[in-house]
C-alpha positions as CSV (number, residue, x, y, z in Angstrom):
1,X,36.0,-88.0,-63.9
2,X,37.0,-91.4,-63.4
3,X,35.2,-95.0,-63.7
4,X,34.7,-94.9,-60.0
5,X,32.0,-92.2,-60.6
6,X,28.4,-92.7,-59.6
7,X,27.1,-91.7,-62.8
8,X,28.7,-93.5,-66.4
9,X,29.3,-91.7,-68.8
10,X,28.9,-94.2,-71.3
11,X,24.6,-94.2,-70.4
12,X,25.0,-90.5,-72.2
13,X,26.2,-92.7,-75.3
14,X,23.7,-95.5,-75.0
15,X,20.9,-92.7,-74.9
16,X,22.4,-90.3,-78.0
17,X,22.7,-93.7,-79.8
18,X,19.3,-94.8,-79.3
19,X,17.4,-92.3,-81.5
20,X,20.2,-92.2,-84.3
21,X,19.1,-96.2,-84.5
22,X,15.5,-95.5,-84.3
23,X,15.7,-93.2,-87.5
24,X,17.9,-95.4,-88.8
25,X,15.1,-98.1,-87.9
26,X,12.6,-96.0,-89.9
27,X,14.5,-95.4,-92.8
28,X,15.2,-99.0,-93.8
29,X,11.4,-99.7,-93.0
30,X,10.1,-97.6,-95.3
31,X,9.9,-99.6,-98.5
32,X,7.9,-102.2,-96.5
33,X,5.8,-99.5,-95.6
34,X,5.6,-97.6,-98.6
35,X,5.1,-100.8,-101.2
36,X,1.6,-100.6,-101.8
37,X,1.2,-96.9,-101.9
38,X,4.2,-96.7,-104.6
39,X,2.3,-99.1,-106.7
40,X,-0.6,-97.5,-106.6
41,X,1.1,-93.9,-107.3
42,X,4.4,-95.0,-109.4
43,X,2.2,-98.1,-111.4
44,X,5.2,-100.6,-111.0
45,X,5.1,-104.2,-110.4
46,X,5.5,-105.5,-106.4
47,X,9.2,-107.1,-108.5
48,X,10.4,-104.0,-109.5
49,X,9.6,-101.8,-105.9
50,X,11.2,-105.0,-104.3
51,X,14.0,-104.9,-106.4
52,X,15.3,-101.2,-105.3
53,X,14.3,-102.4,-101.6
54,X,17.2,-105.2,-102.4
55,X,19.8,-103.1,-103.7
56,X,19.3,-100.3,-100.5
57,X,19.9,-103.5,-98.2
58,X,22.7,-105.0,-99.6
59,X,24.4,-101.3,-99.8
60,X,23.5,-101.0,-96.3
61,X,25.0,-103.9,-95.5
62,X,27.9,-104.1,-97.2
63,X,28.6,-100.3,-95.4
64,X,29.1,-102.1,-91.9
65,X,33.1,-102.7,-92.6
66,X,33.3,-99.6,-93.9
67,X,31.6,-98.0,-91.1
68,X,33.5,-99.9,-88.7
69,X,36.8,-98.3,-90.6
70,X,35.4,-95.1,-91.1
71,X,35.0,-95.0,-86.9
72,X,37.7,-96.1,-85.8
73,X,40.1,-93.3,-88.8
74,X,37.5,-90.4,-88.1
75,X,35.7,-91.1,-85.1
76,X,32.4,-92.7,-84.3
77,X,30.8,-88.8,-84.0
78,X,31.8,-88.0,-87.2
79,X,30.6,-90.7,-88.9
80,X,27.1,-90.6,-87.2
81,X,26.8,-87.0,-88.2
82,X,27.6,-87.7,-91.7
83,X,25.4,-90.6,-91.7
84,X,22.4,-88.4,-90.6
85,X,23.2,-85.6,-93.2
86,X,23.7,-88.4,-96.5
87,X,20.3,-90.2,-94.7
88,X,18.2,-86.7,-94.7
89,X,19.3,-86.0,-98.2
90,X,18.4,-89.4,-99.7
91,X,14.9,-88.8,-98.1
92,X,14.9,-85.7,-100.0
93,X,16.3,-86.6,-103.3
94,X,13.4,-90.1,-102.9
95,X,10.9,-87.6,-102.2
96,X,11.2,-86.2,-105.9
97,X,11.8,-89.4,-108.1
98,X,10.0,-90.2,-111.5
99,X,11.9,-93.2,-112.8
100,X,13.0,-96.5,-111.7
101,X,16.5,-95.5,-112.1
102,X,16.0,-92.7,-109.8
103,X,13.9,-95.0,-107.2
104,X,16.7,-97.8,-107.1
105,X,19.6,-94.9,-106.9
106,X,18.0,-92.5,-104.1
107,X,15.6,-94.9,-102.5
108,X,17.8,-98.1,-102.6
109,X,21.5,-97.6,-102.9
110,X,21.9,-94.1,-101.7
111,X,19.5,-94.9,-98.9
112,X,21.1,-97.8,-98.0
113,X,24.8,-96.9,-97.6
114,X,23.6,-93.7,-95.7
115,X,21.8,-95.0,-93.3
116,X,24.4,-98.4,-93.1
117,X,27.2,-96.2,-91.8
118,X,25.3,-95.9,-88.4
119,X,22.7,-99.5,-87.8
120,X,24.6,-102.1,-88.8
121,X,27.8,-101.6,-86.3
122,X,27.2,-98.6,-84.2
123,X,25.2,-100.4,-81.4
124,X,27.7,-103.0,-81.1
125,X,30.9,-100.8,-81.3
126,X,29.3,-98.8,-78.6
127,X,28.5,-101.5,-76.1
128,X,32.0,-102.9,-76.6
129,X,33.8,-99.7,-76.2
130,X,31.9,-98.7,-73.5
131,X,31.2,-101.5,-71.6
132,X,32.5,-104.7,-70.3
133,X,29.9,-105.4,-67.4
134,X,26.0,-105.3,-68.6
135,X,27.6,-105.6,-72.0
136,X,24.9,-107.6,-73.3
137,X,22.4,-105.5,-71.6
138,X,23.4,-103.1,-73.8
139,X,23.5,-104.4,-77.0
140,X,20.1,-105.8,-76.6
141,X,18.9,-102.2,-75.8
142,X,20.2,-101.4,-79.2
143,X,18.4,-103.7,-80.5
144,X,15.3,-102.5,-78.8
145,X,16.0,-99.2,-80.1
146,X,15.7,-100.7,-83.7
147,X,12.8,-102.2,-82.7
148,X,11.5,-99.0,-81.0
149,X,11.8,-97.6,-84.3
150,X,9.8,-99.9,-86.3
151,X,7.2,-100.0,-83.5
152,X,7.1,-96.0,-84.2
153,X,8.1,-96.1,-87.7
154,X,5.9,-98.0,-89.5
155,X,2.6,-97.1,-88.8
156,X,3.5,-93.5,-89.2
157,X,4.7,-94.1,-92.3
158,X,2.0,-95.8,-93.4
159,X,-0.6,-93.3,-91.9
160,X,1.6,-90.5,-93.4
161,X,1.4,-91.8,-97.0
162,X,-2.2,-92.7,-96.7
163,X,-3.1,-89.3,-95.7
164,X,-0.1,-87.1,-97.0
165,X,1.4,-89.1,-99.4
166,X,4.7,-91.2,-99.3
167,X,6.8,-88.8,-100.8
168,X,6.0,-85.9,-98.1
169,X,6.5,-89.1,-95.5
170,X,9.9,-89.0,-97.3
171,X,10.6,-85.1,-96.4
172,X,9.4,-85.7,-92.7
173,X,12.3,-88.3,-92.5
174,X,14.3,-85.9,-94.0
175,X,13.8,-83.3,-91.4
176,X,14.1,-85.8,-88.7
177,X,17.9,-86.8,-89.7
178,X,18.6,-83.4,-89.9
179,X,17.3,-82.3,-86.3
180,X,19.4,-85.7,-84.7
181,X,23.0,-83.7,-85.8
182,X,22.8,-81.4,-82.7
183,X,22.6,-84.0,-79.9
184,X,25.5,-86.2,-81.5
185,X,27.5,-83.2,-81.9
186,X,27.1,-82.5,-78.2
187,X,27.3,-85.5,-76.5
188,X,28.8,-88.3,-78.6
189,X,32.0,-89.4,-77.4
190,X,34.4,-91.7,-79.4
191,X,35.4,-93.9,-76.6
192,X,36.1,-93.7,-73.0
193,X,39.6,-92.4,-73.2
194,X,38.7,-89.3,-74.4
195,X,37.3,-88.2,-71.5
196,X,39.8,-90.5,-68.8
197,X,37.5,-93.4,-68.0
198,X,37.8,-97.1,-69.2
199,X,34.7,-99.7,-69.9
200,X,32.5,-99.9,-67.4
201,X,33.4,-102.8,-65.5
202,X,37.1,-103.5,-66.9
203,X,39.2,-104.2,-64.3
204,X,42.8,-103.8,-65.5
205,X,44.4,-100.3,-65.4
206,X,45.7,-100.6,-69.0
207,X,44.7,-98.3,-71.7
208,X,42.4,-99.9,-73.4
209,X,43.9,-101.6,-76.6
210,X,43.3,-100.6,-80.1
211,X,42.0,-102.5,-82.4
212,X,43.9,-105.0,-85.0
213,X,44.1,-103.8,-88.4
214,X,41.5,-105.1,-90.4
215,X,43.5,-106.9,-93.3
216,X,45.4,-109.0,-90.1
217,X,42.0,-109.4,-88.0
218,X,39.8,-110.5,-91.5
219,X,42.8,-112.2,-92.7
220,X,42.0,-114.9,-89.5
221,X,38.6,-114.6,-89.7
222,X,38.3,-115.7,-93.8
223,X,40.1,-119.2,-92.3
224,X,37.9,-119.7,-89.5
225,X,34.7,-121.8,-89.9
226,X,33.2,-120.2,-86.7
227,X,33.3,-116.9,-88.9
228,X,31.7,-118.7,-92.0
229,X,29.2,-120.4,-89.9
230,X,28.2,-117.1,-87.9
231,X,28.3,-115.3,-91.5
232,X,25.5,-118.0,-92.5
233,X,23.2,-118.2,-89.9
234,X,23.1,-114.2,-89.6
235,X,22.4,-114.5,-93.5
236,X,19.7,-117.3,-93.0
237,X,18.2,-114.0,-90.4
238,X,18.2,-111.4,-92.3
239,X,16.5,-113.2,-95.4
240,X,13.6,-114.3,-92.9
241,X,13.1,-111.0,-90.9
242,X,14.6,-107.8,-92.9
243,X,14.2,-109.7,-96.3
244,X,11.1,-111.4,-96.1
245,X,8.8,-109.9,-93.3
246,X,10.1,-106.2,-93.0
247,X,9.7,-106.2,-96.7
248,X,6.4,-108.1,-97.7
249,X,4.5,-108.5,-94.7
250,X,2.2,-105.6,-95.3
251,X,1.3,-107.0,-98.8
252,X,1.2,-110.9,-97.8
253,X,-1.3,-109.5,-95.2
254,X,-3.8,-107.6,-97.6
255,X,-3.6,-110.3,-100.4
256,X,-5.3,-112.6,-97.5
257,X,-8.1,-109.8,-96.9
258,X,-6.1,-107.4,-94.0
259,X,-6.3,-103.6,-94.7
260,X,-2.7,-102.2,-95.1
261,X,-3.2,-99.9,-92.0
262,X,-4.3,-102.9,-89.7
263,X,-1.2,-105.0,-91.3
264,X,1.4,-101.9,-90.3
265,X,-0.4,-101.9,-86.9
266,X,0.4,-105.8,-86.5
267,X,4.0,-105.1,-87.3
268,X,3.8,-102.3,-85.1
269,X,2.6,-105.0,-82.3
270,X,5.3,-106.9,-83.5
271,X,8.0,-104.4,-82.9
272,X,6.6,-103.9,-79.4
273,X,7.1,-107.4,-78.9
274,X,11.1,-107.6,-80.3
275,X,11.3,-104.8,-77.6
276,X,10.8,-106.8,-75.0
277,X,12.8,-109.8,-76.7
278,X,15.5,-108.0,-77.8
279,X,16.5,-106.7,-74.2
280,X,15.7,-110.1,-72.7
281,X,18.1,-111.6,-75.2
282,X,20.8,-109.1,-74.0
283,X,19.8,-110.3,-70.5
284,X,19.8,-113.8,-71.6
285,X,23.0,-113.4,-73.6
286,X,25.1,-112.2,-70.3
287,X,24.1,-115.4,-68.5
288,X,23.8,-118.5,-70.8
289,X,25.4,-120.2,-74.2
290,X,24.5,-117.9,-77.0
291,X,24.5,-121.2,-79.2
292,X,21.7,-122.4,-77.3
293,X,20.0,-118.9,-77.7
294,X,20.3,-119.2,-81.2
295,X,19.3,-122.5,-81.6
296,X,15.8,-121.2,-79.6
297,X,15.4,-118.2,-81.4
298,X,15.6,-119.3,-84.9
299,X,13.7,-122.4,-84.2
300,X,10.5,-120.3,-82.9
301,X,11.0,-117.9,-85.7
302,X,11.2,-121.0,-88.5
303,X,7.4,-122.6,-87.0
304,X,6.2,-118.5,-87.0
305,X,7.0,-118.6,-90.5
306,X,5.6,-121.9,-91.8
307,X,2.4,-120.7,-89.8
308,X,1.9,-117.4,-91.5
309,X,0.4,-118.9,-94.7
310,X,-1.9,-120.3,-92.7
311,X,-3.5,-117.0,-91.5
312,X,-6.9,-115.4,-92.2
313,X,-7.7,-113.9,-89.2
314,X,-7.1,-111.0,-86.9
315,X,-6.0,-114.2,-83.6
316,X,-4.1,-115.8,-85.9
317,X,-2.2,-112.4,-87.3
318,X,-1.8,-111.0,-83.5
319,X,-0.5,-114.7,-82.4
320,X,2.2,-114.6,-85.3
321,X,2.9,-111.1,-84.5
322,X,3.6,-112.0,-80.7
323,X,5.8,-115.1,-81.4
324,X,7.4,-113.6,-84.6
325,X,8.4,-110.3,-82.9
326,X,9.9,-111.7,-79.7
327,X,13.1,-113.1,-81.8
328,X,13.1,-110.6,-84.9
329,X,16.6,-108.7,-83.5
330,X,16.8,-110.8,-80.3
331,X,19.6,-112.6,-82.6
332,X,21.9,-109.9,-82.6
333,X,23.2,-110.1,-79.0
334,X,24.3,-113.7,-79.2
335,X,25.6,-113.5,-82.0
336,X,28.2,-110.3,-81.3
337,X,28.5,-112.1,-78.1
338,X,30.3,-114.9,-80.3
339,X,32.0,-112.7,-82.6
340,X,33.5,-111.0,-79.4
341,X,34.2,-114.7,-77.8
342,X,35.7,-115.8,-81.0
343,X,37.8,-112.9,-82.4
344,X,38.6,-110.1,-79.0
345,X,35.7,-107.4,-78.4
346,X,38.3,-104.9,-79.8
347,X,38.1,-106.3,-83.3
348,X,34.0,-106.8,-83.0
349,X,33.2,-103.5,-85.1
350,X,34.6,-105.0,-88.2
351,X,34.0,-109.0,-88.0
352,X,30.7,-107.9,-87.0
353,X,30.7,-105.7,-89.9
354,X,31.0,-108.3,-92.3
355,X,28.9,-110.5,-90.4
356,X,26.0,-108.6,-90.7
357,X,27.0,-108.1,-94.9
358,X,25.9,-111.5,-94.5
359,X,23.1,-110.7,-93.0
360,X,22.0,-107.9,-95.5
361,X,22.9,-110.0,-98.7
362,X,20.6,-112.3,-97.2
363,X,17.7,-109.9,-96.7
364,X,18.3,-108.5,-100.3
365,X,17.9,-111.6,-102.0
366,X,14.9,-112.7,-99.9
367,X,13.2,-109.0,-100.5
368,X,13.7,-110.1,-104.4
369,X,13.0,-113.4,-105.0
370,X,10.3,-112.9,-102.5
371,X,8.6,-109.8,-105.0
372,X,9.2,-112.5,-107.7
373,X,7.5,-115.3,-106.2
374,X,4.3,-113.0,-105.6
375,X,4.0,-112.0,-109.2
376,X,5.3,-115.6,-110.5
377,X,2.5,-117.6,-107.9
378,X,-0.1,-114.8,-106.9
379,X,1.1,-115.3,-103.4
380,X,3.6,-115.5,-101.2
381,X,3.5,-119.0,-99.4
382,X,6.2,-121.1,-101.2
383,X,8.5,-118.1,-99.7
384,X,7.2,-118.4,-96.3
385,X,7.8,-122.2,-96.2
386,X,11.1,-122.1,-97.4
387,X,12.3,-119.4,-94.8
388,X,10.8,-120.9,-92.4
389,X,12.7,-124.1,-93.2
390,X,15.9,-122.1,-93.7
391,X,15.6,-120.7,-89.7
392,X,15.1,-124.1,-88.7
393,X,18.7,-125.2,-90.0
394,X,20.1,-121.8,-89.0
395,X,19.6,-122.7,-85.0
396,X,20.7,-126.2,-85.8
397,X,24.3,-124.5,-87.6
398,X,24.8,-122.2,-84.4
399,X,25.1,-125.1,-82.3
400,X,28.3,-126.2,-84.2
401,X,30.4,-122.4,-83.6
402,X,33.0,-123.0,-80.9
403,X,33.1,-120.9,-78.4
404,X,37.0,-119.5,-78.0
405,X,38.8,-120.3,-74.8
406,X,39.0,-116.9,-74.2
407,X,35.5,-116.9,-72.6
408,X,36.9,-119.5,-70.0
409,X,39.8,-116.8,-68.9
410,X,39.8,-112.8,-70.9
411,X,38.6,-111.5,-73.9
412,X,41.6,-110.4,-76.3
């Protein structure tokens, strides 16, 4: 088998990684799903279900460098297969909680680094293993895949707790992690030199180079202001889309008169929507400045977000739906497209990594103060104006990363 072959191995990858996202997807969507019914059946405040949410993102951000370690020591199968088997038993152990302690450890933290070895880094360490031609094809097909799953995910989960309760939602998940181990034992591949091929589309007849260590490779990214500034505008996204929208969207939309099922089925329409954008993007990414893509992105999502407050209506919730959900992930291929241009596509599995911690400390503290803000003003429009004002400045910071010379001749 060689890279000459009609058929690429490496489209066996993309499709075993697709549903280990998807579940991955669900998982983290959960809480957002789940908030109202765990108030009604736990009796907490919105603050204190938001704050577990927080912790499970910031774990599950804050896994990515590990995970991107983790791979690259034991394998990327490995670690998927332990990711599935930790995510199915934190379903299991949050299907049986009683305290808050218990909800923040199983739910939240548990949850979060489980399911973090796998989302935050596996799509891109795939598509830059694998691939060096429709590279950014694929990564915005991971994203898609994440979108897939909250399209799928969420009003499943919400169905599922209205009619079964949340907690046997919780065991379904379970089951579902459990059943993905087979496929990734079969057909995952750690890269293409295991079975004799190189990325699709790389050219040279060299092995394909290792990666830095990551003490040398973080050690140059800490002193470069591209890597702060891509750090800050991926925080800036995950505090108005994971944080702020995944987390309270479903609330925000019943305190202004929507049922909860009709406010799952919007962000259902609004993960069919970041389907479609997300793969564009990947498309987009391949052919234009990602700064400019950035710049776009966040600037649509910053006027979606000072026009939510404003919404009362089923138009007005399907409108911000459409525009909201065709940028939600369509971030994440420009952005690993820069992290690549900047740093070498070999070392994108850890800057990445820590890029998206950014990202996830972002979305924690938006999922908090956000729950605080609720109980504190009896709604949530003083957070939606000042995310949306925060995405704004985030396109206008991603014009200012340089893009490496490397672009202009090789990736390292």
């Amino acid at each position: 088998m060689n890279s000459r072959t009609s058929f690429f191995y490496g489209w066996v990858i993309v499709a075993v990684t697709i549903p280990v996202l998807m579940i991955t997807a669900g998982i983290r969507s959960a809480p957002g799903a789940w908030i109202v019914p765990m108030k009604d059946d736990l009796g907490w405040s919105i603050a204190s279900l938001s704050f577990a949410a927080a912790m499970g993102l910031i774990v599950y951000g804050f896994s990515g460098p590990l995970s991107g370690n983790l791979m690259r020591r034991f394998g990327v199968r490995n670690v998927v297969i332990i990711s599935m088997l930790l995510s199915g038993l934190s379903m299991l152990l949050s299907s049986m909680v009683k305290t808050q302690w218990q909800l923040t450890l199983f739910f939240g933290l548990f949850s979060g680094m489980a399911t973090g070895l796998v989302a935050s880094v596996l799509g891109a360490t795939v598509a830059t293993r694998w691939f060096v031609k429709h590279r950014g094809l694929v990564v915005g097909m991971m994203g898609a895949a994440v979108s897939a799953g909250q399209l799928v995910f969420f009003p499943l989960l919400t169905a599922w707790a209205v009619s079964m309760g949340w907690r046997t939602a919780a065991l379904i998940l379970a089951g579902l992690c459990v059943a993905l181990v087979l496929p990734v034992l079969l057909f995952m591949r750690d890269d293409p030199e295991q079975i004799g091929l190189k990325p699709l589309g790389e050219l040279e007849s060299t092995t394909p180079a290792k990666a830095q260590a990551d003490e040398a490779i973080m050690r140059r990214a800490l002193k470069s202001p591209d890597f702060w500034l891509l750090a800050l505008t991926f925080y800036i996204c995950g505090a108005t889309s994971n944080g702020l929208v995944g987390q309270h969207f479903i609330p925000h939309a019943v305190d202004h008169g929507f049922s909860a099922q009709t406010a799952a089925n919007t962000l259902a329409l609004m993960g069919a929507f970041n389907f479609i954008g997300t793969i564009a993007s990947g498309w987009l990414t391949d052919r234009f400045d990602p700064r400019r893509l950035l710049l776009a992105y966040y600037g649509f999502r910053g006027l979606s977000l000072l026009f939510l407050p404003f919404i009362h209506d089923n138009l007005g919730i399907v409108a911000f739906a459409v525009l909201f959900g065709l940028d939600y992930i369509a971030t994440v291929p420009p952005t690993i497209a820069l992290a690549a241009d900047t740093f070498g596509r070999k070392n994108v599995g850890v800057v990445y990594g820590w890029v998206f911690a950014a990202h996830q400390v972002g979305a924690a503290l938006s999922a908090w103060v956000a729950g605080l803000a609720r109980d504190s003003f009896g709604d949530y429009a003083l957070a939606f104006y000042f995310a949306g004002a925060m995405a704004i400045l985030g396109g206008l910071m991603a014009l200012i990363i340089r893009r490496s010379s490397q672009v202009k001749t090789k990736l390292a």
